[in-house]
Backbone as numpy.savetxt, mean C-alpha at the origin, in Angstrom:
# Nx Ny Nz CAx CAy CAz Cx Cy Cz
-4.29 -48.37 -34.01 -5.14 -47.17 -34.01 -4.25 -45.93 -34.01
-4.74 -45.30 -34.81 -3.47 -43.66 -35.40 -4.02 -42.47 -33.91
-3.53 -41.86 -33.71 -2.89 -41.06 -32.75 -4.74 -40.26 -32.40
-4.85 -39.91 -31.22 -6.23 -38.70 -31.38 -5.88 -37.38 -31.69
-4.60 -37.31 -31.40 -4.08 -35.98 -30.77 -3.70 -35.01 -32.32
-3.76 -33.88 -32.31 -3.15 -32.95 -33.73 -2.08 -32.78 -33.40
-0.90 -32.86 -33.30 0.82 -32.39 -33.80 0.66 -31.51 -34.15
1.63 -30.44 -33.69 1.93 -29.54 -34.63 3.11 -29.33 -34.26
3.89 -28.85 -35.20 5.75 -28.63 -35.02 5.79 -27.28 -33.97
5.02 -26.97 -32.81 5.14 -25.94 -32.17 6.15 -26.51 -30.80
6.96 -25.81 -29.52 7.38 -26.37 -28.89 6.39 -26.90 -27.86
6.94 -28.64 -27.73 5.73 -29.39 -26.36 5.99 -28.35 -24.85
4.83 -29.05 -24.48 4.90 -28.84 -23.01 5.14 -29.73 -22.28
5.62 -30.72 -21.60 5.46 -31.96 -21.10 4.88 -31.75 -19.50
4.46 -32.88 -19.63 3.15 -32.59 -17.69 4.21 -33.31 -17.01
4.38 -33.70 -15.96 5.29 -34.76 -15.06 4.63 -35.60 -15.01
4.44 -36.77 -15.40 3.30 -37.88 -14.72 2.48 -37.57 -13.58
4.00 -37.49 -12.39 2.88 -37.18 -11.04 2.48 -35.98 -10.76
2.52 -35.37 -11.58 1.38 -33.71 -11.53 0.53 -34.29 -12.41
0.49 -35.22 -12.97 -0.70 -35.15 -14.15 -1.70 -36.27 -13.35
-1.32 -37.06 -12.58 -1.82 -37.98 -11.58 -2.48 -37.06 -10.80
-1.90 -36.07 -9.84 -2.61 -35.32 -8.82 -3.57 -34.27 -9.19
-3.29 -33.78 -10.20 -4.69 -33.09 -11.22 -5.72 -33.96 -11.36
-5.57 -35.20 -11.69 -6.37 -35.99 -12.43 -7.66 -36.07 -11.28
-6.77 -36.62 -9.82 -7.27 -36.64 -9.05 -8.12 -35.82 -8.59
-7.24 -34.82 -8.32 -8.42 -33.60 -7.87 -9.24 -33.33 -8.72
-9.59 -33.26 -10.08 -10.39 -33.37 -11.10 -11.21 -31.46 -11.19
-9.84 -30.74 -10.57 -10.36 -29.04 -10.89 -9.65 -28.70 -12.03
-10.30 -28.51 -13.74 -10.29 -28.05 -14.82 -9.09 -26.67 -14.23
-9.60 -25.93 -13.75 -9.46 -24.52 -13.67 -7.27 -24.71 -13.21
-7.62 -25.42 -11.94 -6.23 -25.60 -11.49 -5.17 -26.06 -12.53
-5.88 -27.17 -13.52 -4.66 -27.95 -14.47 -4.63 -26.51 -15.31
-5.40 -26.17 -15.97 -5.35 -24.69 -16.84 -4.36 -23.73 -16.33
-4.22 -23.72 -14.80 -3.66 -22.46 -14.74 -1.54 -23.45 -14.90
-1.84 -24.83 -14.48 -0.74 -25.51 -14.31 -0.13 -25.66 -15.87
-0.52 -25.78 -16.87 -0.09 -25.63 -17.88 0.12 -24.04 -18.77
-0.41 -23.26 -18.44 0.13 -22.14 -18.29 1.39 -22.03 -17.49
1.49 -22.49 -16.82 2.88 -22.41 -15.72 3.71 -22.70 -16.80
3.39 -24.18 -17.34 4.63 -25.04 -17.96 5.44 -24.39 -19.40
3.80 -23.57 -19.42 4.47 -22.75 -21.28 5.52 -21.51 -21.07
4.94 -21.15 -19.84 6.20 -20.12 -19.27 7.26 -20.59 -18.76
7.53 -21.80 -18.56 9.01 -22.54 -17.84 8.59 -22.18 -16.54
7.59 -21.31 -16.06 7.33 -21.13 -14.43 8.51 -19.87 -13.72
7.96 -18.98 -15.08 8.94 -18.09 -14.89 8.35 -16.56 -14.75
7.00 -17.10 -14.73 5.67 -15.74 -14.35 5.08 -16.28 -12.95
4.62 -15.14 -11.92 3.95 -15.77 -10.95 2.46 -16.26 -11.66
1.87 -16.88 -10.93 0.51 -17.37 -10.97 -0.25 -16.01 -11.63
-0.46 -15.39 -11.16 -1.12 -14.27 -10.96 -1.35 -13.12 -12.31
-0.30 -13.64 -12.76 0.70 -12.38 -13.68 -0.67 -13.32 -15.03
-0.61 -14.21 -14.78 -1.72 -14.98 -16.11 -2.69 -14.73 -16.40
-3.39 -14.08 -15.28 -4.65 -13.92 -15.52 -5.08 -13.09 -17.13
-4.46 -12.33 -17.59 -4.88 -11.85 -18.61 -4.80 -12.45 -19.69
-4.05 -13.76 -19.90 -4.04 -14.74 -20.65 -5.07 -15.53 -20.71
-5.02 -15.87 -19.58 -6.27 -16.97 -19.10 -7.72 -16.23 -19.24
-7.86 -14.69 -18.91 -9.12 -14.23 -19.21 -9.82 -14.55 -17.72
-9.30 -14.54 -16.78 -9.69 -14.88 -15.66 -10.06 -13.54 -14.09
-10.47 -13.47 -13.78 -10.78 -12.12 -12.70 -9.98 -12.76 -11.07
-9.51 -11.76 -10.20 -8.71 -12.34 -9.60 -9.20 -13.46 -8.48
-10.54 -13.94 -8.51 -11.00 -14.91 -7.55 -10.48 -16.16 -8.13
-10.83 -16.33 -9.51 -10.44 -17.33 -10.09 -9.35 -17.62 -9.97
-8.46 -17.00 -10.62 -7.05 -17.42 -10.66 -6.17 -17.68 -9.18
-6.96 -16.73 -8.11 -6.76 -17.18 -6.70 -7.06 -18.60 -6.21
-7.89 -18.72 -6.56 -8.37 -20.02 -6.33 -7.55 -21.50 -6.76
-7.16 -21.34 -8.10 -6.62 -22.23 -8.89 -5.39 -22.14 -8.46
-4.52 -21.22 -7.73 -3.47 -21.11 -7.28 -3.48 -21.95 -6.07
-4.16 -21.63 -5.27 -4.59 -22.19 -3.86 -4.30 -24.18 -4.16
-5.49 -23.97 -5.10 -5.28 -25.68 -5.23 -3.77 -26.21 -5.77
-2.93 -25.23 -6.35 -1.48 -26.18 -7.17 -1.45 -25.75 -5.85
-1.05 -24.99 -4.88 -0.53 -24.83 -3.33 -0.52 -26.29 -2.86
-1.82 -26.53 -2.70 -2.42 -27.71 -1.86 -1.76 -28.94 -2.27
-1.87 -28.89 -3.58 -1.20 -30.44 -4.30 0.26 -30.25 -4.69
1.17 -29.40 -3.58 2.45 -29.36 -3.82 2.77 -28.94 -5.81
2.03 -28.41 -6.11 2.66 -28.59 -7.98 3.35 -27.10 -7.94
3.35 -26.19 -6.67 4.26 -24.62 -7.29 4.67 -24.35 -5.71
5.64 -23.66 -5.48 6.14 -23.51 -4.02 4.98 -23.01 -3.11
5.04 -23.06 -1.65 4.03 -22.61 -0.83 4.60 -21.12 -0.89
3.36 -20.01 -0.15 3.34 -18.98 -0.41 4.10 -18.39 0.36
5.54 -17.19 0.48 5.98 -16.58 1.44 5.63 -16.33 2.65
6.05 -16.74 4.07 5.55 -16.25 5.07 5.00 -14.76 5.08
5.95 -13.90 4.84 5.49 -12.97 4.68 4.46 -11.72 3.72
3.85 -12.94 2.94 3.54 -12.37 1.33 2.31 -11.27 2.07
2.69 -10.10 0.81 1.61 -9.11 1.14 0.13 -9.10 1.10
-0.60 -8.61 1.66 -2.01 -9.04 1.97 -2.57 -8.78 0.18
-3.58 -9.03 -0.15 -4.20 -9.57 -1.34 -4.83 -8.53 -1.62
-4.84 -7.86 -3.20 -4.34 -8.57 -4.21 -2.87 -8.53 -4.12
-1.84 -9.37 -4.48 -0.52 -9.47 -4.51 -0.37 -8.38 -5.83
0.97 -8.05 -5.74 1.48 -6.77 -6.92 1.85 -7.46 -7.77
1.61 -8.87 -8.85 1.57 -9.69 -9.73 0.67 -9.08 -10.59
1.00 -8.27 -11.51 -0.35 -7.74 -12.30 -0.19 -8.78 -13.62
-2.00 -8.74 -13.71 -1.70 -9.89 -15.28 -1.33 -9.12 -16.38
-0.66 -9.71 -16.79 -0.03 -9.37 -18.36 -1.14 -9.56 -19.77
-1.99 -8.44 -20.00 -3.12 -9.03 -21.06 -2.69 -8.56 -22.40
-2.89 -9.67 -23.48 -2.46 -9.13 -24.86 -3.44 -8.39 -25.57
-2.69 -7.66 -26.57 -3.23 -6.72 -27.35 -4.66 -7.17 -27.65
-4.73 -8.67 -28.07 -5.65 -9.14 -28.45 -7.02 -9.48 -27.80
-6.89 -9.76 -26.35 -7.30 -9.42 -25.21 -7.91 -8.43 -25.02
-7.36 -7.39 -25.24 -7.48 -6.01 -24.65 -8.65 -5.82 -25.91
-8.28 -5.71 -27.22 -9.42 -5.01 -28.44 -9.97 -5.65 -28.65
-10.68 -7.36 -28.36 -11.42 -7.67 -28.11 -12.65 -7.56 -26.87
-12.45 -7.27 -25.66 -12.91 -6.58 -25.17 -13.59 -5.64 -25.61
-13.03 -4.29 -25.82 -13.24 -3.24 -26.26 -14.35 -3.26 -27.54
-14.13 -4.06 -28.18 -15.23 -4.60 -29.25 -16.31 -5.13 -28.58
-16.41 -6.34 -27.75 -17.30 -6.82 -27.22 -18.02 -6.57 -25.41
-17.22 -5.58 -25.39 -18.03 -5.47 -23.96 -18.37 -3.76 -23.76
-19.47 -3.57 -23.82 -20.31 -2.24 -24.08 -19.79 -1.33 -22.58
-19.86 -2.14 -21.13 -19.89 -1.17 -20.36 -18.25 -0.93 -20.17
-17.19 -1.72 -20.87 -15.96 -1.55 -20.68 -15.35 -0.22 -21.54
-16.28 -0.50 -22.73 -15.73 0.52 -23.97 -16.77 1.45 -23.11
-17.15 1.93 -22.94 -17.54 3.32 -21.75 -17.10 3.94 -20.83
-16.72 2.81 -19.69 -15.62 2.89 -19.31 -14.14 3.83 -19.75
-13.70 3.14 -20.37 -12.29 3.56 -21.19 -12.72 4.90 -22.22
-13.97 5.42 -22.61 -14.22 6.56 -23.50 -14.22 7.65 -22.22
-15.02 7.37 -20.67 -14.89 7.95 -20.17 -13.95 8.69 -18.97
-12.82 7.71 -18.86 -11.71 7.58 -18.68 -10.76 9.10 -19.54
-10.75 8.70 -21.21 -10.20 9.55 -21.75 -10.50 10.84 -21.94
-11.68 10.81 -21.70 -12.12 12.69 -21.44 -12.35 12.78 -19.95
-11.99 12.55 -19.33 -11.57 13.17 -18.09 -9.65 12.89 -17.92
-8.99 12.15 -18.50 -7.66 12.23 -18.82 -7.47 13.62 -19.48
-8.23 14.24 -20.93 -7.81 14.48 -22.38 -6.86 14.11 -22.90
-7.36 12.62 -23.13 -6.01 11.97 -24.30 -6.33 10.17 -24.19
-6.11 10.14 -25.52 -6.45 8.66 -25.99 -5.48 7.67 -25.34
-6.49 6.85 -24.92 -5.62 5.89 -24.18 -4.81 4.57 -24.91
-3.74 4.37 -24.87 -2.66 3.76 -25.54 -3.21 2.36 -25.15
-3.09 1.11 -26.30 -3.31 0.04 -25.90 -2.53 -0.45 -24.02
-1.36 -0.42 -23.93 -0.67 -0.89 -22.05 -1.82 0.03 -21.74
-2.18 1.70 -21.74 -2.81 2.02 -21.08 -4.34 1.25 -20.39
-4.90 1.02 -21.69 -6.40 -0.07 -22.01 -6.37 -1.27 -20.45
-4.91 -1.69 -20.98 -4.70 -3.24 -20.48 -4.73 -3.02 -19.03
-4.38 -1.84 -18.22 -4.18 -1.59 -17.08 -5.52 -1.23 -16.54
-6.04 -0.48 -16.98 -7.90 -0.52 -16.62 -8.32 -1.41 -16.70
-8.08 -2.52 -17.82 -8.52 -3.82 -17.53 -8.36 -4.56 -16.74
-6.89 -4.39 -16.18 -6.65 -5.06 -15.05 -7.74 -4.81 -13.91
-7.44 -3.33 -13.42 -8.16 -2.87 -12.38 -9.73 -3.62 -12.39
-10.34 -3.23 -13.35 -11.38 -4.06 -13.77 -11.77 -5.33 -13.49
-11.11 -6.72 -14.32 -11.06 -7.64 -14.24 -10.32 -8.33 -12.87
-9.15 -8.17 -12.92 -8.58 -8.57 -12.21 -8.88 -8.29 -10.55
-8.39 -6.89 -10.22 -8.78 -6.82 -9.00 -10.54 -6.28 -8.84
-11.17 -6.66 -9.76 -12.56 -6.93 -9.63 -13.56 -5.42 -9.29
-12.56 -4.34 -9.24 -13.30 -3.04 -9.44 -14.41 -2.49 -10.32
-15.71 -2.32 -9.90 -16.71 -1.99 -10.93 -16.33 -0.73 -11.39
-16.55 -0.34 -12.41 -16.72 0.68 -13.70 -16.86 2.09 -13.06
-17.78 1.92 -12.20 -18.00 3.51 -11.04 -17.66 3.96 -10.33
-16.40 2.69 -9.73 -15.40 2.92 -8.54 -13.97 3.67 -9.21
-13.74 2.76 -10.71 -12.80 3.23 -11.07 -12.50 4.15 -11.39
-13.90 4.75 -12.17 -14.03 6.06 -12.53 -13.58 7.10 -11.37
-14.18 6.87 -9.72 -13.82 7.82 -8.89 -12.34 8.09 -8.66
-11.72 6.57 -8.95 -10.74 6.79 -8.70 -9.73 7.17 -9.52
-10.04 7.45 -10.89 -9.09 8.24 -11.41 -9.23 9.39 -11.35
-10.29 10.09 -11.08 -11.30 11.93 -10.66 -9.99 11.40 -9.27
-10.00 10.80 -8.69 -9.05 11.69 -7.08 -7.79 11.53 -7.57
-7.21 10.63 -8.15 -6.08 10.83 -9.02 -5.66 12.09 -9.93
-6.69 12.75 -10.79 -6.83 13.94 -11.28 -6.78 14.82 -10.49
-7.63 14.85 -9.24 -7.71 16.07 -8.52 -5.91 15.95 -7.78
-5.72 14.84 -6.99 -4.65 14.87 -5.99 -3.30 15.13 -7.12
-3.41 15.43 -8.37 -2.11 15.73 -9.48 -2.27 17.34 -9.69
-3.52 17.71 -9.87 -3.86 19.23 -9.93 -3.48 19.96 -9.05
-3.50 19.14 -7.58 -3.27 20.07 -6.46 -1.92 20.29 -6.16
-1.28 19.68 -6.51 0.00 19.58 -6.61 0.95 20.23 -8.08
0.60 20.11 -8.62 1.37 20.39 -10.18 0.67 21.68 -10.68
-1.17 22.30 -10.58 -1.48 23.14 -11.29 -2.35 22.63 -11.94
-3.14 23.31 -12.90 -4.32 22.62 -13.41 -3.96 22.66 -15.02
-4.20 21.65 -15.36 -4.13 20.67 -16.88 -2.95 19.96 -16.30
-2.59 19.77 -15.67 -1.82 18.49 -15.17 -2.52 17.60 -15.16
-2.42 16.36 -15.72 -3.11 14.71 -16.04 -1.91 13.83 -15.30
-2.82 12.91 -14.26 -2.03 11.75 -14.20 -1.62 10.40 -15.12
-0.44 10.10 -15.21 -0.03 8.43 -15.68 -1.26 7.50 -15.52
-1.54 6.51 -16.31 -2.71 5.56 -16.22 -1.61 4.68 -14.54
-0.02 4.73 -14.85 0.64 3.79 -13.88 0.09 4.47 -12.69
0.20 6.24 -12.20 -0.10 6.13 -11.27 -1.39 5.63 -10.64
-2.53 6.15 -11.45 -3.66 5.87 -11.17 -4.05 3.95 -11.14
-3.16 3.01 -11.47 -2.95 1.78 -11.42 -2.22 1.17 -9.98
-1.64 2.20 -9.32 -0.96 2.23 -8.23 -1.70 2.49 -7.25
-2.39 3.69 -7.30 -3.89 4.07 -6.07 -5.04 2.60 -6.44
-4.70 1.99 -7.65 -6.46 1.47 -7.57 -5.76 0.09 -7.05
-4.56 -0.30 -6.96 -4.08 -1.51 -6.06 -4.55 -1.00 -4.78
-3.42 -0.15 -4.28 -4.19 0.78 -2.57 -5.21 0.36 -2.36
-6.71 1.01 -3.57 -7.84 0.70 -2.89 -8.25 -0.05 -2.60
-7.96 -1.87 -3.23 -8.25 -2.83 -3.55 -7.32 -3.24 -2.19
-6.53 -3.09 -1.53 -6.19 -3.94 -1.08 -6.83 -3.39 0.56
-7.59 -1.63 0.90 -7.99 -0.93 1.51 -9.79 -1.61 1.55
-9.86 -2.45 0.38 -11.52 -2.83 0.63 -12.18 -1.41 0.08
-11.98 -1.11 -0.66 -12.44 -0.10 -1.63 -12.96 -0.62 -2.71
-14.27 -0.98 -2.68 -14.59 -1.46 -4.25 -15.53 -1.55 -4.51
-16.64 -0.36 -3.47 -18.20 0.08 -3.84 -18.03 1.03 -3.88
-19.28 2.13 -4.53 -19.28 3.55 -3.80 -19.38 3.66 -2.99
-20.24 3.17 -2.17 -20.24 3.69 -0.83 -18.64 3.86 0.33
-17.95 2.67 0.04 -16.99 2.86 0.59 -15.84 3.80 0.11
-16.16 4.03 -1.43 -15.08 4.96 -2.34 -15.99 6.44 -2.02
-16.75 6.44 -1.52 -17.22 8.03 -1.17 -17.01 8.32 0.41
-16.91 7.12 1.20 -16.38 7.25 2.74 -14.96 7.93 2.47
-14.02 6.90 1.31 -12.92 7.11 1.93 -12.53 8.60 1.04
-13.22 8.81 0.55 -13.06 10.20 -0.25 -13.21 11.33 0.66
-14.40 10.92 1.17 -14.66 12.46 2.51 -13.58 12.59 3.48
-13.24 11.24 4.12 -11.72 10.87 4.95 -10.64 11.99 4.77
-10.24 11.47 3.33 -9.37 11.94 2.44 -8.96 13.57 2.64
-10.89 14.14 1.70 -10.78 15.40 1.74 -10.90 16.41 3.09
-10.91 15.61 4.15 -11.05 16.36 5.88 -9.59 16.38 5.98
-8.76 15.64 5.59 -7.34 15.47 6.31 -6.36 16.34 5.08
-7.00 16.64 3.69 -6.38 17.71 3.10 -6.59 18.94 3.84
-7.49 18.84 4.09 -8.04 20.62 4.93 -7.01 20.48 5.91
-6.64 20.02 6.76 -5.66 20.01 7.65 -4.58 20.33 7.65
-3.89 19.51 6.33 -2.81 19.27 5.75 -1.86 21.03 6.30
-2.26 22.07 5.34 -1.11 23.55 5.62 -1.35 23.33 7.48
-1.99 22.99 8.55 -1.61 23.57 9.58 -0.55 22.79 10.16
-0.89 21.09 9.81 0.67 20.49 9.74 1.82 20.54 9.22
1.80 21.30 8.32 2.98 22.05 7.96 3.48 23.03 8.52
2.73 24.23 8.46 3.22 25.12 9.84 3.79 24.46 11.22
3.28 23.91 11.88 3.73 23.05 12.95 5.06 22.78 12.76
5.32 22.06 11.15 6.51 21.52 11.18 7.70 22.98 11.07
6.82 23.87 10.62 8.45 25.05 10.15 8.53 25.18 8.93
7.47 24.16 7.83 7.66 24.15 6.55 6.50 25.31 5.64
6.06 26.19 6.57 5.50 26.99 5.55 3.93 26.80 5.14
3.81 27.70 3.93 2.54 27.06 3.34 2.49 26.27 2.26
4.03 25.19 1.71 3.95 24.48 0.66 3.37 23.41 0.50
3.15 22.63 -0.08 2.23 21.47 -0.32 3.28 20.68 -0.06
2.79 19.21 0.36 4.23 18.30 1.16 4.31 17.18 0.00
5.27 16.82 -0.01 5.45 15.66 -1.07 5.02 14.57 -0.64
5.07 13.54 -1.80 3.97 12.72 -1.90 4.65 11.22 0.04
6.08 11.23 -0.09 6.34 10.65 1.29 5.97 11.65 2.44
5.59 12.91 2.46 6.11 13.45 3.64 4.03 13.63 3.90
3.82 13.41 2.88 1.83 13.21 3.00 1.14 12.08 3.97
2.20 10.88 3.39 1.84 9.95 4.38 2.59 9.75 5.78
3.71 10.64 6.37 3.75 10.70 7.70 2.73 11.55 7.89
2.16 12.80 7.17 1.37 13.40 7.74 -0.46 12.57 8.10
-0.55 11.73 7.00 -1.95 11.16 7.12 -1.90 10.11 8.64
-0.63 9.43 8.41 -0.59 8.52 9.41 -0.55 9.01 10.88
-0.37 10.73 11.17 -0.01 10.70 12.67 -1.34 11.47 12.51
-2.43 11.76 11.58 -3.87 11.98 11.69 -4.19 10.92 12.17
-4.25 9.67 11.58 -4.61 8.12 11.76 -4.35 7.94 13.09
-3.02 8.30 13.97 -3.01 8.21 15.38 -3.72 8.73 16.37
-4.38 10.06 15.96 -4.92 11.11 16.57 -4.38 12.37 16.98
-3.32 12.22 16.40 -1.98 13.96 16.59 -2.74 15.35 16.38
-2.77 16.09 17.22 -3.01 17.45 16.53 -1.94 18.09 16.28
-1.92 19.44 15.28 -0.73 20.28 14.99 0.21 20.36 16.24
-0.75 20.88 17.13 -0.52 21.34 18.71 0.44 20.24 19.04
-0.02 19.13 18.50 0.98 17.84 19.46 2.04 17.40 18.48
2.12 17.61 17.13 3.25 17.33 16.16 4.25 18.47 16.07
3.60 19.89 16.84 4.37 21.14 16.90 5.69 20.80 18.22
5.16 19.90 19.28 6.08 19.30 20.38 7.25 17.70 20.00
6.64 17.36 19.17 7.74 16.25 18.38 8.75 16.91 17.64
8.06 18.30 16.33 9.11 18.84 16.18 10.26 19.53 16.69
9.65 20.01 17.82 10.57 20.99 18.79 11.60 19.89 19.66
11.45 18.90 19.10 12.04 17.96 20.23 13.60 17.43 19.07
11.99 17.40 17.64 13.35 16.64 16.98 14.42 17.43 16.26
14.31 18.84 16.55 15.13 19.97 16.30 16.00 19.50 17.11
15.85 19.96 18.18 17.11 19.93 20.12 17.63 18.72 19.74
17.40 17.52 18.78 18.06 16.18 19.03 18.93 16.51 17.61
18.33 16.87 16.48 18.84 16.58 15.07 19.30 17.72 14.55
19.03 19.20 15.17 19.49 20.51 14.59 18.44 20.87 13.31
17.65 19.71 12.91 17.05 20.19 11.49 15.84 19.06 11.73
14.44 18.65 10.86 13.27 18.64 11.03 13.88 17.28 10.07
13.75 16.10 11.07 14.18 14.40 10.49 13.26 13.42 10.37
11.96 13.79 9.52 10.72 12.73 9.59 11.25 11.62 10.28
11.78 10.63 9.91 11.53 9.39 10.70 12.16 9.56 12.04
12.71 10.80 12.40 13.26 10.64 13.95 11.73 11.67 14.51
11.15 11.82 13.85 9.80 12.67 14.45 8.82 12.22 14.93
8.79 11.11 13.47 8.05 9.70 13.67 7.86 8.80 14.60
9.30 8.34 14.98 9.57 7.66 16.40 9.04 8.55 17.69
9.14 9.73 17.28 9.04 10.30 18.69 7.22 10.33 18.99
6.58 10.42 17.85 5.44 10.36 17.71 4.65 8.99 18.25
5.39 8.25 17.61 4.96 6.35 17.89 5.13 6.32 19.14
6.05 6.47 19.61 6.24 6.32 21.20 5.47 7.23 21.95
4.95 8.02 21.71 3.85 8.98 22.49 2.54 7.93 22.07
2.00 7.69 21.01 0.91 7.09 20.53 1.18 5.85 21.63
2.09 4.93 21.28 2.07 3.76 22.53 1.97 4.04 23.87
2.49 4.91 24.08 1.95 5.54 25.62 0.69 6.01 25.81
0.10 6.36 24.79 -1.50 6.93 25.33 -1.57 8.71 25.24
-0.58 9.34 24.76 -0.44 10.40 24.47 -0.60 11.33 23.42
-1.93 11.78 23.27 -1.69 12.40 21.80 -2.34 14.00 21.87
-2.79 14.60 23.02 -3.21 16.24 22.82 -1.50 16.62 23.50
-1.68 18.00 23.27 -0.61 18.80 23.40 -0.44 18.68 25.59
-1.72 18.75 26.02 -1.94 18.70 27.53 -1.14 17.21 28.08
-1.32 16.16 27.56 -1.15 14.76 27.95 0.57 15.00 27.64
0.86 15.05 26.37 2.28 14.89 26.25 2.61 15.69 27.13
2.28 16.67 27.27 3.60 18.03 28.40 3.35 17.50 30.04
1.93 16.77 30.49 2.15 16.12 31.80 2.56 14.75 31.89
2.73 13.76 30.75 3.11 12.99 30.68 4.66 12.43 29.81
5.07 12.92 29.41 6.23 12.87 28.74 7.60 13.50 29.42
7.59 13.31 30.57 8.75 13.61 31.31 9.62 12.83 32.31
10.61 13.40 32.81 11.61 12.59 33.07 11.18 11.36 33.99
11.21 10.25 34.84 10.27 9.40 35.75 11.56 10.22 37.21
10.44 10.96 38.29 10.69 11.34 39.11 11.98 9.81 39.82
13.00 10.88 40.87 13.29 10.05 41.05 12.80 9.30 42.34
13.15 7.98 42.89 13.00 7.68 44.03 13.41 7.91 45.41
12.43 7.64 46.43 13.35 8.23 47.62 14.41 7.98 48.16
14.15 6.51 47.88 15.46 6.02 48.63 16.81 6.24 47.36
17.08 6.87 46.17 18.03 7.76 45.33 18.12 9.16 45.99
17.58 9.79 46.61 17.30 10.81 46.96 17.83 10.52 48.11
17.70 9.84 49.24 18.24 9.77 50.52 19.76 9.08 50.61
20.17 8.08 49.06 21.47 7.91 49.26 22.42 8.78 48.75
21.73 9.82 47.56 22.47 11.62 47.71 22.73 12.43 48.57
21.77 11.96 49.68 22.26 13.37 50.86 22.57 12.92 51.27
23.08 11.12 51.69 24.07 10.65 52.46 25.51 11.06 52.14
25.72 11.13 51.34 26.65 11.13 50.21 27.29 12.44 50.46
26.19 13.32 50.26 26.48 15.24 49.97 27.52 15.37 51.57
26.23 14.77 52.67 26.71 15.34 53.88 28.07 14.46 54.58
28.58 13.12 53.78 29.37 12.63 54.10 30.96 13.45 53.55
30.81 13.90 52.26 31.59 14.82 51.26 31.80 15.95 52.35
30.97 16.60 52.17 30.66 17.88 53.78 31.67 17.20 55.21
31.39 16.48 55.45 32.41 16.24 56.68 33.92 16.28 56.40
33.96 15.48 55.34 35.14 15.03 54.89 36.31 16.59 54.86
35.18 17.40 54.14 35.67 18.44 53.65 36.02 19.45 54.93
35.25 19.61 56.14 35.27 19.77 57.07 36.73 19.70 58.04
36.81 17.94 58.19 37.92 17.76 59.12 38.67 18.16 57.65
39.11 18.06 56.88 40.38 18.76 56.03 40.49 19.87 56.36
39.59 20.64 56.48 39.75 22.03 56.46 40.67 22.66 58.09
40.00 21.77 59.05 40.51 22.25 60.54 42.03 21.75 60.81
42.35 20.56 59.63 43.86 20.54 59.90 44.49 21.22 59.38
């Protein structure tokens, strides 16, 4: 009996027997799919990075990962791996991408409305990266939209107006959100109001620091959001600075930082608490009573010297 299979002079893939045994077993389509994808890459893309090949949204391909996990067929996951979605973005082809765009009505809307609030046509990588956001980390169409409007706005405020952000940066905030649980309106209009209360803030923490009325760069934003996040007022970041002057001669975020964290772990965060609580630990009596033993023993000493 002649062969079932079609040949073609393209390069094989070969399965291992016993991966093709433990697939068999488990009998999940989805898992062997993503396992032979592995094999065409030599296993030289993460899992993850496929999805745009595979056409898959990131539950799926999570999933199918999980199971090669389980059946030993790809290494177990870093102790330390970053919370989900992982920064593995799928790689989707051209073909991918303008098919879509042909066949899916609320995507090509999407991406039209995208480019007039950009002004400027979006480049196929550009396409593929909304798609990602999209597909992959599973963002609906109305979230994304907001989130390139705060991307727009947070580039304007900074640069001037007709300043447009990178599709990368705006691919960079919509990981953030995704990994922040951002992926309704409702929660993309919470964290928007958040947002816009702690810009209003923003110039008096600067003053505090000595820096004026300039707008703070994009690292020196997030010490500032984060010692909001603690509960700092100006009043109380105006006493970290003054501290981390007397230590550093000049204004050393991460030595400000520390000084900040360590007030936050103590329970200290109005300007009143730090100034009654942030001081030296009195000493004890019995330190105190073996000084004046001491003083008045010195005193004698000094005494009989003196009468001889």
């Amino acid at each position: 009996m002649g062969s079932v299979l079609v040949h073609t002079p393209e390069e094989s893939v070969t399965v291992p027997a016993q991966a093709a045994q433990r697939l068999l077993e488990r009998g999940d389509g989805d898992a062997a799919l993503l396992y032979l994808a592995l094999l065409r890459h030599h296993g030289n893309l993460q899992p993850r990075a496929l999805a745009g090949e595979l056409r898959w949204d990131r539950g799926r391909i999570e999933a199918a990962e999980e199971t090669l996990r389980q059946l030993r067929l790809i290494a177990p996951a870093a102790a330390e791996a970053p919370p989900a979605p992982a920064e593995e973005k799928p790689a989707y082809q051209r073909s991918d991408i303008l098919d879509r765009l042909e066949n899916s009505e609320d995507f090509r809307q999407l991406v039209a409305e995208v480019e007039r609030k950009l002004g400027k046509k979006l480049t196929v990588p550009d396409t593929g990266m909304l798609l990602g956001l999209h597909d992959y980390l599973g963002l609906p169409a109305d979230v994304i939209y907001l989130l390139v409007c705060h991307c727009a706005q947070r580039v304007e405020r900074r640069f001037g107006p007709g300043r447009r952000p990178a599709m990368r940066q705006i691919e960079r905030e919509g990981y953030a959100w995704a990994r922040m649980g951002i992926d309704s309106q409702r929660s993309a209009a919470a964290y928007l109001r958040k947002y816009a209360q702690q810009q209003e803030t923003i110039p008096a923490y600067m003053r505090a620091l000595g820096l004026g009325e300039r707008m703070p760069s994009p690292s020196e934003e997030k010490y500032l959001a984060a010692w909001q996040e603690m509960g700092f007022s100006p009043e109380a970041v105006a006493l970290a600075y003054d501290k981390t002057v007397l230590k550093c001669h000049e204004l050393k975020w991460p030595y400000c930082n520390g000084i900040l964290k360590k007030w936050h772990q103590a329970g200290l965060h109005t300007a009143e608490e730090i100034q009654a609580g942030d001081r030296p630990e009195r000493r004890q009596p019995a330190d105190e009573k073996r000084d004046a033993s001491q003083g008045m023993r010195k005193y004698m000493q000094d005494l009989h010297r003196d009468r001889r």
